[in-house]
C-alpha positions in Angstrom: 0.0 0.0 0.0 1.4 3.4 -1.3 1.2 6.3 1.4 -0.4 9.5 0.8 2.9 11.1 1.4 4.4 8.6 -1.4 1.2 9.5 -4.4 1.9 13.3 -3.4 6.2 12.9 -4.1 5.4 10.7 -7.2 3.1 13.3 -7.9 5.5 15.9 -8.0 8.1 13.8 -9.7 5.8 13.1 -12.8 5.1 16.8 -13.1 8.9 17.6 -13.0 8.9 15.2 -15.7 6.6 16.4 -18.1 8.3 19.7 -17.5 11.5 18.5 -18.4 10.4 16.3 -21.4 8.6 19.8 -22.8 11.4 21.7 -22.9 13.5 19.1 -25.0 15.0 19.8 -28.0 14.4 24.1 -27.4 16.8 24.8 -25.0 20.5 26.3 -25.8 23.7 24.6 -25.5 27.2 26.6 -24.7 29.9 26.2 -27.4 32.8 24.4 -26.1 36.2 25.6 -26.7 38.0 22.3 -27.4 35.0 21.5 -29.9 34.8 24.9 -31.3 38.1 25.1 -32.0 38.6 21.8 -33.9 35.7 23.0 -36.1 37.3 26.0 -36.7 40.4 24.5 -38.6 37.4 23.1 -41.1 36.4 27.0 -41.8 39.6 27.5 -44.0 38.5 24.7 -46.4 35.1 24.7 -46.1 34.1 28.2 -46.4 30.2 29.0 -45.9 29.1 25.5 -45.1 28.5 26.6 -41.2 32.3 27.1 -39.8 32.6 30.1 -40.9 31.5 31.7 -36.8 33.8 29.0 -35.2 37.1 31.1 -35.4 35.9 34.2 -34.3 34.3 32.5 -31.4 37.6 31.0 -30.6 39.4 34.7 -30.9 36.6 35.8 -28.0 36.6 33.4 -26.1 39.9 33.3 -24.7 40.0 33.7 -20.8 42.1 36.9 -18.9 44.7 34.6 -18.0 45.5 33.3 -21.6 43.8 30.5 -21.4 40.7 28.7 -23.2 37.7 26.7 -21.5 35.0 26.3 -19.2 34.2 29.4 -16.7 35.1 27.4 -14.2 39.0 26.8 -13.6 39.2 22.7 -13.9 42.9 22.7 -15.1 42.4 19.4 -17.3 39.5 21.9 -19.5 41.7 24.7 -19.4 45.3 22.6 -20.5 43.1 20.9 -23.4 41.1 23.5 -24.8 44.3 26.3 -24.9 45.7 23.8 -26.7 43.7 23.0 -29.2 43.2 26.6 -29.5 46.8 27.4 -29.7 47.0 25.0 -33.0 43.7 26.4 -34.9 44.6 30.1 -34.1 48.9 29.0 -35.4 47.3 26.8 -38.6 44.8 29.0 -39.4 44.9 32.3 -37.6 46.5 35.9 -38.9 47.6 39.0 -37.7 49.8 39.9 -34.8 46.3 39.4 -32.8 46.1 35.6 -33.1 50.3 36.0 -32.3 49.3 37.4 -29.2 46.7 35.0 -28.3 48.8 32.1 -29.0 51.2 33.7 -26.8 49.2 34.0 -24.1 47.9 30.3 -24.2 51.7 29.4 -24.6 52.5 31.3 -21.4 49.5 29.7 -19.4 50.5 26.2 -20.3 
């Protein structure tokens, strides 16, 4: 035999559910560095087939201290993202801009 208290959490439970499962599919996922700036090396060849935003987002996203990755210091992010940042910004970036940002990842490794 269930318990009033029991109906009233399953209850809940299903309507958290139903909330969740309506929201699917709509909501918005953060770019990731290490992702992002893989795709961007496929801008240089593949112009206007949907790269073209990853290197600029790469350029912006690069953290105070030089590096690239989540918002929240986890050093394993931060080591794998500046690097893979650091090689699409040397392979395919320009300017004494993208210099500097490679410096700066190169100095926070």
């Amino acid at each position: 035999m269930i318990g009033n208290k029991n109906v009233v959490g399953l209850n809940e439970l299903a309507l958290e559910l139903d909330q969740i499962l309506a929201v699917l599919g709509q909501g918005y996922v953060k770019s990731v560095a290490y992702d992002t700036a893989w795709v961007a090396r496929l801008s240089d060849m593949y112009r206007g087939q949907g790269f073209d935003e990853a290197l600029p987002w790469v350029r912006r996203h690069q953290h105070s201290d030089g590096s690239w990755g989540g918002d929240v210091l986890h050093y394993h992010d931060r080591f794998i993202c500046t690097l893979a940042s650091i090689i699409t910004l040397h392979t395919i970036g320009s300017g004494t801009q993208d210099a500097q940002r490679v410096q700066s990842g190169v100095e926070f490794l």
